[in-house]
C-alpha positions, -999 to 999 in steps of 0.1 A, spaced: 87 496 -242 115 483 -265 150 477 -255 177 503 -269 211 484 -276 238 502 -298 255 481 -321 289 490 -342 275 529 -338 240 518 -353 203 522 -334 192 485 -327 159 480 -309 145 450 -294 110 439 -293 90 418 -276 62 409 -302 69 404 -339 59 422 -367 73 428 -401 74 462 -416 99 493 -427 92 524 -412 108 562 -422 108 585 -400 99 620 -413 119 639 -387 153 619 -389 151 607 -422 161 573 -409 149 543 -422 140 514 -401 138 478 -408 125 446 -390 140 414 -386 134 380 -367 166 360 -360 161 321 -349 188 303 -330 193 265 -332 174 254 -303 142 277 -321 140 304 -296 143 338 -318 144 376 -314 126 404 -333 154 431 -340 144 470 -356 176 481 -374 191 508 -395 187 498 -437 220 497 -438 230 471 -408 252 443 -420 251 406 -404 283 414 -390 265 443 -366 236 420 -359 260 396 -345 279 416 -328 243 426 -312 235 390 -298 271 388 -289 269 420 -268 236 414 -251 240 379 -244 278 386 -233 290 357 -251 327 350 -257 336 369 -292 357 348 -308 348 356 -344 332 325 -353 296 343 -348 276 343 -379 243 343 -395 230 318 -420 205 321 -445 182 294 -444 157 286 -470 133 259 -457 110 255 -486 140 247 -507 161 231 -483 192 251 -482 212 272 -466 244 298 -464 265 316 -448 258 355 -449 292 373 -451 297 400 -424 298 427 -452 262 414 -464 231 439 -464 205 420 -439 178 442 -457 192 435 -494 195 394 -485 155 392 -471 141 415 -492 150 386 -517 124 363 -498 87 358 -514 81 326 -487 72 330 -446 92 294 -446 125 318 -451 148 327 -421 178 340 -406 196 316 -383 226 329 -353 250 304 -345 287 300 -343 308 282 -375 346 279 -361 357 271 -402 341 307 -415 375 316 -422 393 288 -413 403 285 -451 427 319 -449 446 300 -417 451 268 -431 445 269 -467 460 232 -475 432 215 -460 403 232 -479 417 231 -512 434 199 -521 464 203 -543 447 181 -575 419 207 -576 436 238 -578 452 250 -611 470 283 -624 462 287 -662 485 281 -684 485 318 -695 503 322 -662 542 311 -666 549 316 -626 547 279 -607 523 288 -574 539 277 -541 515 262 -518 517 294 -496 504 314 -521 476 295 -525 448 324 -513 468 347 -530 458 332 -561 421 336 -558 425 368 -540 446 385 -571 422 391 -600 452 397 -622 460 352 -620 445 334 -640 434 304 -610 409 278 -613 395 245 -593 389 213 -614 372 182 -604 343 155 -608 311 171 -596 274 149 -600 250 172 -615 210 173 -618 201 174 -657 178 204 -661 138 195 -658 150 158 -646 156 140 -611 185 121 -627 220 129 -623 251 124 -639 292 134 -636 305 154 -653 341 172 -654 338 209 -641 359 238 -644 351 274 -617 370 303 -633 366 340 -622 338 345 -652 319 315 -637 312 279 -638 316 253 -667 309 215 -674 332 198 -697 310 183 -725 340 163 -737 362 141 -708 387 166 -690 389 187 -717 389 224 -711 389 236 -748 367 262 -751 342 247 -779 341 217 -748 333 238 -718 295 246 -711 286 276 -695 265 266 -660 262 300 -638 282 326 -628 280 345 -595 278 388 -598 238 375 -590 241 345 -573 248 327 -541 259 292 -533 238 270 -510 243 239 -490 214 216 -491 202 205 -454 187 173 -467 198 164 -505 192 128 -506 157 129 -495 147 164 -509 170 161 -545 177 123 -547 217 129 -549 235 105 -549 258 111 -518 250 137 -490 271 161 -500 247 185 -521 253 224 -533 233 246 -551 237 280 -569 204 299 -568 199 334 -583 191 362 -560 159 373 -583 142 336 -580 128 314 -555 117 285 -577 133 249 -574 136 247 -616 162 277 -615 189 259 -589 214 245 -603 219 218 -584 254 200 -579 268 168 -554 306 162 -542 314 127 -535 327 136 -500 325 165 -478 365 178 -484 354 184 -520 321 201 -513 342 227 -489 364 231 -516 343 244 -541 320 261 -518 348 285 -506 361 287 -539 331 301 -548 328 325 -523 364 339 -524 354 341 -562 323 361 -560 334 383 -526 372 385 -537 393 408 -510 363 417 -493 358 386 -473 397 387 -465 391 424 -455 360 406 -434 388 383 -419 414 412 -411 385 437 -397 382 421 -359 422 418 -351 430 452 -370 399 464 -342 423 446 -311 451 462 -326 438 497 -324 423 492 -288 443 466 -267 428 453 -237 448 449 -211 458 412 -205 482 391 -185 504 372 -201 521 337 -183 551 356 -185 544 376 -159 535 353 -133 551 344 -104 552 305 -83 544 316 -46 541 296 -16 512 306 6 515 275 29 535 297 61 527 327 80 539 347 51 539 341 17 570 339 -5 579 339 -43 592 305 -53 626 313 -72 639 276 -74 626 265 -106 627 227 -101 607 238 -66 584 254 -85 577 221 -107 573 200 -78 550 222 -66 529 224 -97 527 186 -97 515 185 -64 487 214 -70 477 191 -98 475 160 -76 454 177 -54 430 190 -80 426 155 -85 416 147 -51 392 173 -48 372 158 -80 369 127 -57 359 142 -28 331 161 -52 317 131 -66 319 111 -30 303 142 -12 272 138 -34 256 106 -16 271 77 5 311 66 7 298 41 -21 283 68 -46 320 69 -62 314 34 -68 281 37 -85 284 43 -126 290 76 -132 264 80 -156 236 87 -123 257 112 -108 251 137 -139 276 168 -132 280 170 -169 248 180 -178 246 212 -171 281 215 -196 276 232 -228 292 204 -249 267 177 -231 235 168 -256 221 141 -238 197 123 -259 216 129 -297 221 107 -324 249 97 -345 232 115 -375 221 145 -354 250 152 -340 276 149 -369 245 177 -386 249 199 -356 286 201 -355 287 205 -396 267 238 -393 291 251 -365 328 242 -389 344 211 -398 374 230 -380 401 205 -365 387 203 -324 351 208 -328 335 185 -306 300 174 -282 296 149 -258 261 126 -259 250 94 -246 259 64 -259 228 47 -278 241 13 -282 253 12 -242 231 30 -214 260 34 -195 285 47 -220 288 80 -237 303 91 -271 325 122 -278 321 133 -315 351 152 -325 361 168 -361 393 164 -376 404 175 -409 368 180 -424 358 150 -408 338 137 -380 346 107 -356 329 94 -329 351 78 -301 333 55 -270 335 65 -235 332 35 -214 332 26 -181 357 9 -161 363 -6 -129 397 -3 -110 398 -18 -73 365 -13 -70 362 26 -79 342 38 -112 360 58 -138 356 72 -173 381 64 -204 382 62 -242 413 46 -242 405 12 -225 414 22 -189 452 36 -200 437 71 -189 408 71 -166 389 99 -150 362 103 -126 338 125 -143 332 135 -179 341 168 -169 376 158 -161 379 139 -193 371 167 -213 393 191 -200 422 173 -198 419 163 -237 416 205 -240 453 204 -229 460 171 -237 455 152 -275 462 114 -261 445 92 -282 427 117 -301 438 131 -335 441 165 -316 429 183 -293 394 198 -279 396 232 -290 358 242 -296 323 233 -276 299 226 -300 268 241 -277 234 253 -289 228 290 -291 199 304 -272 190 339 -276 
């Protein structure tokens, strides 16, 4: 017996067993359509949904029935394994339009979280650097930097992004750089320098029936000649000879012209996307409590008492916090013998069972799996340390890229701790580490903001 959800006012069932096929029912007039949705540890679900269901409702689905945290950053990705690449769907996509495109099994949707999906509409310095970005010269007003979305969100300016982009010479596996030019009516290669006179600019694509794709493994698939491959692939072919095929030298211009691209080809609809979920919170508030309205109060009499002396207050805050301490030593010590506390940390293991833990993850693997959740500043994992059995590594993201800082070991009158600063701030567990740098940036170049943890569905 399938499972009956409802979804943003739509009919979504849930099956057990898979099966592919559209059904329309005679009675209702309702068309049906079946979908299988993957998650990155490979676990999937079979959905049966309206024709008209968009990825936003599917996610808002998973989110619902798994009673996840909806932060916005849920979001499917089209995956395309026999030409390895991959997008994001926008939440105004048709699911049935976008696999009704597919003519390979190897094709899949993929539910995961990316914390940078609209990222660029917050801070739009960071994904377009000021040297790419140019107003035409038809255009007389100067555009501030705060006007930079603006500008590709108001058809009537005349914007554009420049830069040096390696390209794949059609029916070749070499590649060479050219000058390119993305305007509203497409993309162009300069066959002449930097020029952008018109007899010098070659038309490449343009995007009313076309998508842009990341490649998941360019080098070793394409032969580019950095890892930062893009592709733009037309919606009516499959075929590796029809992508145009295009490499960034590192991975601040390949965001750039990637969302570019999409504010080009989905204009106000993806800032509409953007607006929909707060203009939703707006319209029904949940009741919240703010730290306004709480109160200090002492409960350590017979009767409890509000705390109106403010520097009372902060020494008692101080000593809650002290306390909190203690009781992380007394958890680790209570685990085995008095000298458990001095045993390294690494046997103890509490942090396992954290969603930011990955265990057994490589340097490689793990800057891939928090690329496909955002380069968004505070993205970040915890793994094990493969050059030191005893260490462990926190891989964090900031400003587009990925660093990976040591977490060693140290010893301080005979007690065990944790630090990535050499010993200046030391913890007893991984799990204090990481929520102190949540509040706290320290040594890092800010501060844990989002757990890079696998999806299961």
């Amino acid at each position: 017996m399938p499972r009956v959800c409802l979804c943003a006012n739509r009919l979504i069932m849930l099956r057990t067993q898979p099966y592919m096929s559209c059904e329309t029912n005679a009675d209702s007039r309702v068309s049906r359509w079946v979908i299988k949705v993957f998650s990155d540890d490979n676990t999937s679900r079979v959905l049966e949904v309206p024709t008209d269901v968009t990825a936003r409702d599917v996610c808002q689905l998973f989110v619902l029935k798994k009673q996840y945290v909806d932060d916005h950053s849920w979001t499917l990705s089209e995956q395309l394994a026999h030409l390895g690449i991959e997008r994001i769907i926008e939440d105004h996509e048709s699911m049935m339009e976008v696999q009704s495109s597919w003519s390979v099994d190897s094709s899949r949707f993929c539910f995961r979280k990316h914390h940078a999906k609209y990222e660029f509409f917050k801070k739009p310095l960071d994904f377009f650097p000021e040297h790419m970005v140019f107003v035409s010269s038809e255009t007389s007003d100067t555009m501030a930097h705060s006007q930079l979305i603006q500008m590709f969100l108001n058809s009537s300016i005349c914007s554009e992004v420049c830069g040096y982009l390696h390209a794949r010479e059609q029916g070749k596996k070499s590649w060479k750089k050219f000058y390119f030019v993305l305007r509203r009516s497409g993309l162009y290669f300069s066959s002449k320098g930097m020029s952008k006179e018109p007899r010098h600019l070659q038309f490449v694509a343009e995007f009313g029936d076309s998508d842009v794709y990341t490649m998941l493994s360019p080098t070793k698939m394409y032969g580019t000649p950095t890892a930062f491959g893009f592709c733009i692939k037309p919606h009516k072919s499959d075929s590796p000879r029809d992508l145009k095929m295009l490499c960034a030298d590192d991975e601040r211009t390949r965001t750039c012209w990637v969302t570019a691209m999409r504010l080009f080809k989905h204009g106000m609809q993806l800032y509409q996307n953007f607006l929909q979920p707060h203009l939703k919170q707006k319209a029904s508030p949940v009741r919240s409590i703010s730290e306004n309205s709480l109160v200090a109060m002492d409960f350590s009499g017979h009767q409890s008492r509000v705390i109106e002396n403010p520097s009372e207050a902060l020494s008692v805050a101080v000593e809650e916090g002290l306390s909190w301490k203690r009781k992380s030593y007394h958890r680790l010590s209570s685990q085995g013998s008095p000298s458990a506390l001095r045993r390294p940390l690494s046997t103890i293991g509490i942090h396992r069972s954290q969603p930011w833990f990955h265990s057994k993850l490589s340097r490689d693997e793990a800057t891939h799996l928090i690329a496909q959740q955002g380069l968004s500043d505070g993205v970040f994992l915890v793994r094990d340390s493969q050059s030191n059995p005893k260490a462990f590594v926190l891989s964090l993201c900031h400003a587009q890229r990925i660093k990976h800082f040591q977490i060693l070991p140290v010893e301080k009158e005979g007690d065990s701790f944790f630090s990535l600063d050499d010993g200046q701030t030391r913890f007893t567990d991984l799990i204090q580490l990481v929520e102190f740098y949540q509040l706290n940036r320290g040594s890092l170049p800010c501060k844990l903001k989002y757990q890079c943890a696998r999806v299961v569905l």
